[in-house]
Backbone as CSV, one residue per row, in Angstrom:
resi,resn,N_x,N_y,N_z,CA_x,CA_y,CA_z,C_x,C_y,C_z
1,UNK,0.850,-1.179,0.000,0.000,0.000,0.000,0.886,1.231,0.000
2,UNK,0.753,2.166,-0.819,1.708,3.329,-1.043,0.646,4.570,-0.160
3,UNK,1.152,5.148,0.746,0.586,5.739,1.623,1.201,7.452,2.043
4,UNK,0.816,8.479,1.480,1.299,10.180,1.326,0.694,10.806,2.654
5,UNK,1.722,11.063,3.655,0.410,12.380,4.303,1.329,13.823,4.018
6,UNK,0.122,14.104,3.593,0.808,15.940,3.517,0.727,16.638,4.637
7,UNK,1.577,17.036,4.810,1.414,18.150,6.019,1.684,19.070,6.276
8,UNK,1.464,20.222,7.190,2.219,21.724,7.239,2.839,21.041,8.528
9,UNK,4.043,21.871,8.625,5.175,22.234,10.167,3.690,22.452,11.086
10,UNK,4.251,21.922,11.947,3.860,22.070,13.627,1.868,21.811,13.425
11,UNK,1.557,21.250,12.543,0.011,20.883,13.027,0.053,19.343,13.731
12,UNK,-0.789,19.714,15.116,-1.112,18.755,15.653,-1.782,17.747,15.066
13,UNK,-2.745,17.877,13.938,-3.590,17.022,14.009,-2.891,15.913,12.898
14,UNK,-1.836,16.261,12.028,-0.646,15.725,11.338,0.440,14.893,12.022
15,UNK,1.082,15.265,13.262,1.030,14.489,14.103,0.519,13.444,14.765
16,UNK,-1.125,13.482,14.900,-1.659,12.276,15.847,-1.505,11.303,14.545
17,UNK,-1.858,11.824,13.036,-1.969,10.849,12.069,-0.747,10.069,12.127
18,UNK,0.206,10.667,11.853,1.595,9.850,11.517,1.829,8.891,13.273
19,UNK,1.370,9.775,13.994,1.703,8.497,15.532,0.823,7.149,15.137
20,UNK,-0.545,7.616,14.597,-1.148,6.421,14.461,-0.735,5.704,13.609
21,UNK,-0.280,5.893,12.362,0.419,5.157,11.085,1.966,4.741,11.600
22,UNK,2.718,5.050,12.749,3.822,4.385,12.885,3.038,3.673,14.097
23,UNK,2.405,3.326,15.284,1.921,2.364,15.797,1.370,1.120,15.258
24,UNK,0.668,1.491,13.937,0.484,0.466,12.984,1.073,-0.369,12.267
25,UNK,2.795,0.335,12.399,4.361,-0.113,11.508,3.716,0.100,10.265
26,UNK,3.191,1.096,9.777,2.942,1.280,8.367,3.808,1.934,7.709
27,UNK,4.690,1.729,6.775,5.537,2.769,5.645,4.423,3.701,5.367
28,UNK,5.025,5.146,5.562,4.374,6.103,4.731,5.377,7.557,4.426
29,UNK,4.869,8.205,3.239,5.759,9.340,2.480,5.242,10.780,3.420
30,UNK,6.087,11.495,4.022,5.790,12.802,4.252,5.943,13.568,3.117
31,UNK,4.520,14.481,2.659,5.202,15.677,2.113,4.580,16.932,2.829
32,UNK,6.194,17.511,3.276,5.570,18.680,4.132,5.664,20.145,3.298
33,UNK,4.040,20.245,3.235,3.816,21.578,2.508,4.408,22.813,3.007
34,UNK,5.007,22.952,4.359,5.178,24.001,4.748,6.772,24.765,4.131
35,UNK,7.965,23.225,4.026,9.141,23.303,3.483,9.209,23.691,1.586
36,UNK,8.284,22.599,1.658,8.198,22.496,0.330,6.821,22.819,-0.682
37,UNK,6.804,23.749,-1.267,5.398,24.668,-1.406,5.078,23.988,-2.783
38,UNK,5.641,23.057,-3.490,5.291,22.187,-4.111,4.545,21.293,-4.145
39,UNK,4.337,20.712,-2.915,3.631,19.882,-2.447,2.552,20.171,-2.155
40,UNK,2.092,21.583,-1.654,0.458,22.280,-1.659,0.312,22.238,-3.097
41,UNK,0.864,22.766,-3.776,0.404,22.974,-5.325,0.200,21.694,-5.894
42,UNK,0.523,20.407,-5.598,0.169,19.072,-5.787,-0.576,18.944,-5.466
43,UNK,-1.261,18.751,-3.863,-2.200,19.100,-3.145,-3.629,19.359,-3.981
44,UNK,-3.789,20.411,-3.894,-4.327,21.149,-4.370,-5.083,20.722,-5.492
45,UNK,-4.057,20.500,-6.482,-4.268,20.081,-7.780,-4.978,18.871,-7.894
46,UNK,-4.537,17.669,-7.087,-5.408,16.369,-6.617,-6.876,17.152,-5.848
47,UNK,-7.096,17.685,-4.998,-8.348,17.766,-3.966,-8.971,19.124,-4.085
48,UNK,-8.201,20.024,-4.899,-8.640,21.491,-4.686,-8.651,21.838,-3.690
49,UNK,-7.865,21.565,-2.360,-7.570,21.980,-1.133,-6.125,21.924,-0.688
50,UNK,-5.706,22.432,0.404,-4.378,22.131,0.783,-4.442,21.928,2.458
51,UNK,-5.344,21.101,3.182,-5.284,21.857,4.592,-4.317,20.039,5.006
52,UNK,-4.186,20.329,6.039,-3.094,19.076,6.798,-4.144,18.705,8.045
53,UNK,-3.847,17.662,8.020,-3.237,16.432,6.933,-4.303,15.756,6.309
54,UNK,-3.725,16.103,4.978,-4.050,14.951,3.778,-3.730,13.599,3.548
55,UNK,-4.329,12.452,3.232,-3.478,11.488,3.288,-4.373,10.870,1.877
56,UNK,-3.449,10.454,1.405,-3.665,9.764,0.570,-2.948,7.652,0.526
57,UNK,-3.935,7.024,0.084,-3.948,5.864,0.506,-3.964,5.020,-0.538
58,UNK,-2.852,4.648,-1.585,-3.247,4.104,-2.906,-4.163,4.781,-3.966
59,UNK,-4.216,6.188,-3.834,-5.071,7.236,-4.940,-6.351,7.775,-4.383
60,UNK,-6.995,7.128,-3.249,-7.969,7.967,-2.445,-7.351,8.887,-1.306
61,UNK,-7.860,10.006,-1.612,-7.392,11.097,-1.198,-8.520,11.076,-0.080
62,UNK,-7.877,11.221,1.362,-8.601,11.705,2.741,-8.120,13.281,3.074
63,UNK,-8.819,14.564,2.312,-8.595,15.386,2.626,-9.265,15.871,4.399
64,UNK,-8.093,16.318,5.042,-8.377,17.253,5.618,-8.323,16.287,7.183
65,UNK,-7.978,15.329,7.258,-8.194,13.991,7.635,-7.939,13.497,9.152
66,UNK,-8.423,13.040,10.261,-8.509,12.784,11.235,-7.849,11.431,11.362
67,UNK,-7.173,10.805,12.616,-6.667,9.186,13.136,-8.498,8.781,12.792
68,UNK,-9.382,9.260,13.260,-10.335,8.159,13.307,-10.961,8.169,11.712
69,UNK,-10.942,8.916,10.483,-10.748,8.699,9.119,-9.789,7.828,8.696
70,UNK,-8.868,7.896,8.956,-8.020,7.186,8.323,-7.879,5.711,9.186
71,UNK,-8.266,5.677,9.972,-8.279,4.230,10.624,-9.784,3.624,9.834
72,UNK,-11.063,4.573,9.598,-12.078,4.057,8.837,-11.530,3.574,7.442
73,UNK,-10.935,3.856,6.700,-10.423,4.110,5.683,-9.681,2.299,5.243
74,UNK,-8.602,2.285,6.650,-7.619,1.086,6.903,-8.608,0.079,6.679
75,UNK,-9.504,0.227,7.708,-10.312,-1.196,8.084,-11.159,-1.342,6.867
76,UNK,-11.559,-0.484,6.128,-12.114,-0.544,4.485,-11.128,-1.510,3.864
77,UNK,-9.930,-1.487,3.903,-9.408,-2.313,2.904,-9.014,-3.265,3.915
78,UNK,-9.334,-3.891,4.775,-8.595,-4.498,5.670,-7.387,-4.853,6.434
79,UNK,-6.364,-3.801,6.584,-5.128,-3.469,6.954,-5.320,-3.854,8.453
80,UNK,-6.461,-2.983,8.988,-6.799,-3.096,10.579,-7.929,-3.866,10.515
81,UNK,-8.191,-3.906,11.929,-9.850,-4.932,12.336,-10.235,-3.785,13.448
């Protein structure tokens, strides 16, 4: 599973995601919009939004996205139970 969260510097709620995705031992790609302003303009371009964290999960895009989205998301494809 190829797994993106976008994020800006210092948002909490980008944080709880990635704690929950390394408790899970899941590989996943940071791109942090805040360093790299490329990555909003990617962003963007996929969702017409840029807010953090985004995650994208094999091409479905969870804009804007919460631990308890993206854990709905997991157990959709069966990763989690």
């Amino acid at each position: 599973m190829d797994v993106v969260v976008y994020r800006k510097a210092g948002c909490p709620w980008a944080a709880a995601v990635m704690g929950f995705l390394d408790e899970l031992d899941l590989v996943y790609h940071v791109r942090n919009m805040t360093s790299q302003p490329q990555y909003a303009r990617e962003l963007e371009a996929k969702s017409g939004q840029c807010k953090s964290p985004s995650v994208d999960l094999d091409g479905e895009l969870l804009a804007d996205a919460s631990v308890e989205d993206v854990a709905k998301a997991l157990e959709q494809r069966g990763i989690i139970i």
